[in-house]
C-alpha positions as CSV (number, residue, x, y, z in Angstrom):
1,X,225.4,104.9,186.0
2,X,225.2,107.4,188.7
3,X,225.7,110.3,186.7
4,X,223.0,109.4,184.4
5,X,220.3,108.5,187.5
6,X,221.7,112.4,188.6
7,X,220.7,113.5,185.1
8,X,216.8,111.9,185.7
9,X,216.4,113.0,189.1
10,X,217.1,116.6,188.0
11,X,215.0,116.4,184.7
12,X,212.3,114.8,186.7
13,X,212.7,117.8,189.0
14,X,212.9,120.3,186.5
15,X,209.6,119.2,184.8
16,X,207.8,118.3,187.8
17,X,208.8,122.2,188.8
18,X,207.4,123.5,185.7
19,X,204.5,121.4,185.4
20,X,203.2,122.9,189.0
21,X,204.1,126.2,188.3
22,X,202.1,125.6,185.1
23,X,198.9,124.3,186.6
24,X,198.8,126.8,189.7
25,X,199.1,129.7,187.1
26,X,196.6,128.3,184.9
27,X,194.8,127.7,187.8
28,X,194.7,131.1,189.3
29,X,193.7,132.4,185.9
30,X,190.8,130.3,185.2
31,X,189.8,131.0,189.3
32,X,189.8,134.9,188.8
33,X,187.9,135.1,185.5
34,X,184.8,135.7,185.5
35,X,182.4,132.6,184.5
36,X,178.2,132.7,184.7
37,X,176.8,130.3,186.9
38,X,174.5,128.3,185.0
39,X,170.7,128.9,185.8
40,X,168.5,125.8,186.1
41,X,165.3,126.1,184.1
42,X,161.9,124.5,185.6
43,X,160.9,121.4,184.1
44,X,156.9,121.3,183.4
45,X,155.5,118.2,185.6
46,X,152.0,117.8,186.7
47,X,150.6,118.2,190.1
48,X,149.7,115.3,192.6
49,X,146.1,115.8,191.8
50,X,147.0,115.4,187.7
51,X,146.5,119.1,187.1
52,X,149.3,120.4,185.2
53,X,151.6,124.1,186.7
54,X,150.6,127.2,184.4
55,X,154.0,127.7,182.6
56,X,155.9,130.5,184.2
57,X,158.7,132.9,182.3
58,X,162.3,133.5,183.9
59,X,163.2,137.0,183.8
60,X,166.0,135.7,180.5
61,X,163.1,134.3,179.0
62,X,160.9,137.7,179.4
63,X,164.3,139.9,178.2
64,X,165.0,137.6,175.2
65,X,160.7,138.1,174.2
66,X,160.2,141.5,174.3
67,X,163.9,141.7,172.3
68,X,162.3,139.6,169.4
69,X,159.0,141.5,170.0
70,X,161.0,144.9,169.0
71,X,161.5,145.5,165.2
């Protein structure tokens, strides 16, 4: 009996061990690379007084038109 509780404790070990090192690698990887931060885009809503914002472009939005613009 107590050589088979010896035998879980040091699998448990072993995987909790490797399951750490796993995650902090994967986690370091993931942390370093190099991800976009999402841009929010303005929602269209009228004003207080009911008159609607004059629609407004993002500097993507002017990029990506004078790209389709260009033959």
């Amino acid at each position: 009996m107590r050589n088979g509780l010896v035998q879980l404790g040091a699998w448990a070990a072993a995987t909790g061990a490797a399951v750490a090192l796993s995650w902090l690698g994967v986690h370091a990887v993931l942390t370093g690379a190099a991800f976009e931060q999402p841009t929010a885009l303005p929602l269209p809503s009228p004003k207080a007084d009911g008159t609607p914002y004059t629609v407004t472009t993002t500097p993507d939005q002017a990029r990506a038109t004078e790209r389709a613009g260009t033959p």
